[in-house]
C-alpha positions in Angstrom: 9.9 -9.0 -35.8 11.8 -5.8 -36.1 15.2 -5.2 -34.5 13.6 -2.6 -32.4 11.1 -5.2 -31.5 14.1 -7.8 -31.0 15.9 -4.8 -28.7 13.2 -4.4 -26.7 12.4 -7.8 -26.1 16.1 -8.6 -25.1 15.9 -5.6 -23.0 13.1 -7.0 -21.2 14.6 -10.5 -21.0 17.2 -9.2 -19.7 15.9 -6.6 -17.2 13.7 -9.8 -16.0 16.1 -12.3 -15.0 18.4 -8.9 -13.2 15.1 -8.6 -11.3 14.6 -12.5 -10.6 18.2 -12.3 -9.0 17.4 -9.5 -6.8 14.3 -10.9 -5.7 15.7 -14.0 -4.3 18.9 -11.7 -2.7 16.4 -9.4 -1.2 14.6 -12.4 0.2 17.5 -13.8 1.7 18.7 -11.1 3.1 15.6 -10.1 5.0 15.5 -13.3 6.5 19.1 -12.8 7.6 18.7 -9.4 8.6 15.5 -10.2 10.5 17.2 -13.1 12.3 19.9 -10.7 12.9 17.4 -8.5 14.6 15.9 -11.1 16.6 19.2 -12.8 18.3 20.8 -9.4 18.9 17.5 -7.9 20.3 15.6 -10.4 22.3 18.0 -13.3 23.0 21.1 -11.0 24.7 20.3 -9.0 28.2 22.1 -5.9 26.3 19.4 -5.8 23.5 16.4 -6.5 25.8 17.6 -3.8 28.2 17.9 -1.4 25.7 14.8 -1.6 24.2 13.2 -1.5 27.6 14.4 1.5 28.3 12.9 2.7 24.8 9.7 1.7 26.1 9.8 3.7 29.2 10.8 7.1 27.6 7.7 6.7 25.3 5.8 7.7 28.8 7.2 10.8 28.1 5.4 11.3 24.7 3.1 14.1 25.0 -0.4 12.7 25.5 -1.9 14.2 21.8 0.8 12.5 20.2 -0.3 8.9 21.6 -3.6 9.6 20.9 -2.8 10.3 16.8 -0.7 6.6 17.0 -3.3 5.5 18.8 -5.8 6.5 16.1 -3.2 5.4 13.4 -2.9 1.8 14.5 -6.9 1.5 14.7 -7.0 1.8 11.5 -5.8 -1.8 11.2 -8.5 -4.2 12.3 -9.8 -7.9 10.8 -12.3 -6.1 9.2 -9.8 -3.4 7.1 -7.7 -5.8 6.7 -10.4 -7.8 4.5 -11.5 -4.7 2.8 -8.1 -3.9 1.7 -7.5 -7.6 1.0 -10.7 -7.3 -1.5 -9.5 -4.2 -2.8 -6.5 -5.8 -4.1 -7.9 -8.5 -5.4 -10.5 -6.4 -7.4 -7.6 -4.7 -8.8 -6.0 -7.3 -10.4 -9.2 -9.0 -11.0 -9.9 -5.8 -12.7 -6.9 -6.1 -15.2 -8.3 -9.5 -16.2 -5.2 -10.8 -14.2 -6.7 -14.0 -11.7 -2.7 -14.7 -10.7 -2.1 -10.9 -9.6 -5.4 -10.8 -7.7 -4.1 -14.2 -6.1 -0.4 -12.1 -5.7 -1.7 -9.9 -3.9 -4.1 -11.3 -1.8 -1.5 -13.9 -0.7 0.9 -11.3 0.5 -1.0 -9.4 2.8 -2.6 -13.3 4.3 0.3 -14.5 3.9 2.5 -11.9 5.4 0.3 -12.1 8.5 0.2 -15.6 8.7 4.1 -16.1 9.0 4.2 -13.1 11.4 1.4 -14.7 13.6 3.2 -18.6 13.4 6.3 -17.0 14.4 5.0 -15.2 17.3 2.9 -17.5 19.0 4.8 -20.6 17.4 8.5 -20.3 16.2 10.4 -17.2 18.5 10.4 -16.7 21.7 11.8 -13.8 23.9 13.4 -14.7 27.7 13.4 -12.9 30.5 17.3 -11.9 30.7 16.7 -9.4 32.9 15.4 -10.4 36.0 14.1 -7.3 36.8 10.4 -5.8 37.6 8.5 -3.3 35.1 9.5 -5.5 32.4 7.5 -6.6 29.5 8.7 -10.5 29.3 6.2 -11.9 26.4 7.1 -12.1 23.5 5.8 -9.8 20.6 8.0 -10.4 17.7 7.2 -9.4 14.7 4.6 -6.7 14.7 1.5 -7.3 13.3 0.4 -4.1 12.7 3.4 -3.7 10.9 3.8 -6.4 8.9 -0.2 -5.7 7.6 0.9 -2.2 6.8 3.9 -3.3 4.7 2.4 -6.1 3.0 -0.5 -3.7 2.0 2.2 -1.4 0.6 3.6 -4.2 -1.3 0.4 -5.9 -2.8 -0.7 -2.6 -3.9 3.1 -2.0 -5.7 2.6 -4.8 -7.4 -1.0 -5.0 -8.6 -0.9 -1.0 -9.8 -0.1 -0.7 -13.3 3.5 1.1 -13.9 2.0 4.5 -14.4 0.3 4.5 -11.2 3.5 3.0 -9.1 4.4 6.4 -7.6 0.6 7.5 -6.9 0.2 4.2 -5.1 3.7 4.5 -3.1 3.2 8.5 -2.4 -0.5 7.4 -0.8 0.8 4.7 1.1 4.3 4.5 2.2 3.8 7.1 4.7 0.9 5.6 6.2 3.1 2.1 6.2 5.9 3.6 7.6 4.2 5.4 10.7 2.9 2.7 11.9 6.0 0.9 12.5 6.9 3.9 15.0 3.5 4.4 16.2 3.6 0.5 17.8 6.5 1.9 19.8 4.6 5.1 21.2 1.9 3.0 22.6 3.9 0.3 23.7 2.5 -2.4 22.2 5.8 -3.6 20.5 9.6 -2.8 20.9 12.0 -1.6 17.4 12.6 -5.3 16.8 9.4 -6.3 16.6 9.0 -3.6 13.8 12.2 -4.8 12.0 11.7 -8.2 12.3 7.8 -7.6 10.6 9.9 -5.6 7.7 12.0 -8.5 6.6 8.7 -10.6 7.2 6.8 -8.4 4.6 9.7 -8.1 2.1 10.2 -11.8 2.0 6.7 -12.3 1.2 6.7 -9.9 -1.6 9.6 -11.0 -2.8 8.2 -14.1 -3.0 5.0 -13.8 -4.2 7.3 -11.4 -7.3 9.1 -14.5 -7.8 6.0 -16.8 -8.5 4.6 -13.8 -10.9 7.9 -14.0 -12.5 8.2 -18.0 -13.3 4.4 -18.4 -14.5 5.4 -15.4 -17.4 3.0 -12.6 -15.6 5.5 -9.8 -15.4 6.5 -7.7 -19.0 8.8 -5.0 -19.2 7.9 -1.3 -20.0 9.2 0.6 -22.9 11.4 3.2 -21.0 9.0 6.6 -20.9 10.4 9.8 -21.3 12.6 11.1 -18.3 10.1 14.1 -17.9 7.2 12.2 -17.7 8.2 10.4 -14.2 9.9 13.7 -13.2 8.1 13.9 -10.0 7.8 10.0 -8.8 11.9 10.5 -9.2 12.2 13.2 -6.5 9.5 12.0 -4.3 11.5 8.4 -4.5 15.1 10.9 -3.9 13.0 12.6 -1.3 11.8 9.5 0.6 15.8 8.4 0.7 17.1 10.8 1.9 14.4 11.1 4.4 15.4 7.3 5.5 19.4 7.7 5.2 18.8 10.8 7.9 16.7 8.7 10.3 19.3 5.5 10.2 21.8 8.1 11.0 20.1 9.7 13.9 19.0 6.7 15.0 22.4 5.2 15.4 24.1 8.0 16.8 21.4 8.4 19.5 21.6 4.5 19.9 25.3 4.3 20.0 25.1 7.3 22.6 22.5 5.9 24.6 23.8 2.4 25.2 27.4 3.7 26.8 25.5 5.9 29.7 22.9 4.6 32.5 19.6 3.4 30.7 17.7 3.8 33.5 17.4 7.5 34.3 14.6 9.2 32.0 17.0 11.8 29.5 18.6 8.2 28.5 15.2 6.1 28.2 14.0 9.3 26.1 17.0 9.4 23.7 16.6 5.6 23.1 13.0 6.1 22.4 14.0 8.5 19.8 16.4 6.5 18.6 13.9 3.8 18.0 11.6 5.9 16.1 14.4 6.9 13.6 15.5 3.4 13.2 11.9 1.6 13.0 11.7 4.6 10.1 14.5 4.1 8.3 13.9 0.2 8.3 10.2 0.5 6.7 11.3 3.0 4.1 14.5 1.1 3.1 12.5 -2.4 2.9 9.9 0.1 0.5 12.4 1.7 -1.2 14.1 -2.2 -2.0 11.4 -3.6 -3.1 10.7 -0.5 -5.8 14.1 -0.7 -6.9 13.8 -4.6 -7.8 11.0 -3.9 -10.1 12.8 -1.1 -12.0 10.7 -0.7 -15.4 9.0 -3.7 -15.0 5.0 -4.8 -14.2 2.5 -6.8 -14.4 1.2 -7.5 -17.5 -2.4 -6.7 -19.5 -4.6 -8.5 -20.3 -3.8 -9.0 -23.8 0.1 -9.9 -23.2 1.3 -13.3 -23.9 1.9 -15.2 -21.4 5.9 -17.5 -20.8 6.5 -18.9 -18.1 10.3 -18.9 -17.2 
């Protein structure tokens, strides 16, 4: 072996076990964050009355809009949701690689089998409010979210590296809108579409973990800075894009929850609010994930395989 060979090897040993580590903080910290989410949102009369209020400003939404979310979120059905399930499968299949097929088929199933056990099983949302035009039932997490995310994440991590930022650029945005496009039809509240975030990022990180211990993910040989030139500033782009909607989202929140909720300039500011907010909480869980697997994927066909 040749001490580049040994340098690169180390490298990737190294870079590895720094991604291993993240994997299982990210984890945890979704399920923290989500749980933060939950008890803050649906188990105080503050958070339910809030988001309430959201909900009635989305009556405000011009009708064209509702009918593009409306449009958006059929796009999500048992029968898409199979095709994009095969279509990730066939990927990895298609790299000779039966444990990244199974990766990636298990996140998106698996994604929306913890979202649908813990909204018709585990959490449950009381009526704290006592009060009529009310939406008591619970709906925590979203599905539609949690199927778009996990499809964002299966496809991250069956793509080869070269292709990351083709696959990311193609679907984050999709992924992301649908999160907010739940809210304009009022099928779910912001919570619902955080909660389904930290849902689909645990599952990834997860399923990146399993990759990781049965020896199926290499490191790659750092590429020229030019050649990646513009995933980097779509990547800056998308940040930047997120750190302005947590912002406006706050401030419109924070604004919103010191004056009367109920008259219609407030409900429409707190509808706003959770638009920027269900945003930024879809591109920061993407934007995670693509930062634990920093010059690393799955490997060829022809790579050895150790498992850690």
């Amino acid at each position: 072996m040749t001490r580049s060979h040994k340098g690169v090897t180390l490298d990737g040993d190294r870079l590895l076990r720094r991604a291993t580590r993240q994997w299982t903080g990210v984890m945890i910290g979704a399920l923290l964050f989500g749980a933060a989410v939950y008890l803050l949102a649906d188990q105080t009369s503050t958070g339910q009355r809030l988001e309430e209020a959201a909900l009635r400003g989305a009556h405000q939404v011009d009708p064209d809009v509702r009918r593009v979310a409306m449009h958006a979120l059929h796009t999500i059905t048992v029968t898409s949701q199979l095709a994009a399930t095969a279509l990730v499968a066939v990927v990895g299949l298609l790299r000779r690689q039966v444990w990244l097929a199974v990766a990636g088929v298990g996140v998106i199933l698996g994604g929306q089998a913890v979202t649908q056990l813990l909204k018709h099983h585990v959490l449950s949302r009381p009526d704290l409010l006592a009060a009529h035009n009310t939406i008591a039932e619970n709906t925590v997490p979203s599905g539609h979210t949690t199927a778009a995310m996990c499809l964002l994440f299966a496809t991250l991590i069956v793509v080869p590296y070269r292709f990351r930022g083709v696959a990311m650029f193609f679907t984050l945005s999709w992924a992301v809108g649908i999160g907010a496009y739940t809210v304009i039809v009022q099928v779910h509240r912001l919570s619902d579409t955080l909660v389904a975030d930290a849902v689909a990022l645990a599952v990834a990180c997860t399923a990146a973990q399993v990759l990781a211990w049965t020896g199926r993910i290499r490191a790659v040989v750092s590429p020229r800075p030019q050649r990646y030139l513009l995933r980097t500033v779509f990547i800056v782009i998308v940040g930047l894009i997120g750190a302005a909607s947590l912002v406006l989202g706050t401030v419109a929140m924070l604004h919103a929850a010191s004056a009367y909720v109920n008259d219609r300039p407030t409900a429409w500011r707190l509808f706003l609010s959770s638009q920027w907010l269900a945003a930024a909480g879809s591109i920061a869980a993407a934007l995670l994930f693509w930062w634990t697997w920093y010059r690393l994927e799955t490997k060829r066909r022809h790579d050895p395989v150790t498992p850690t």
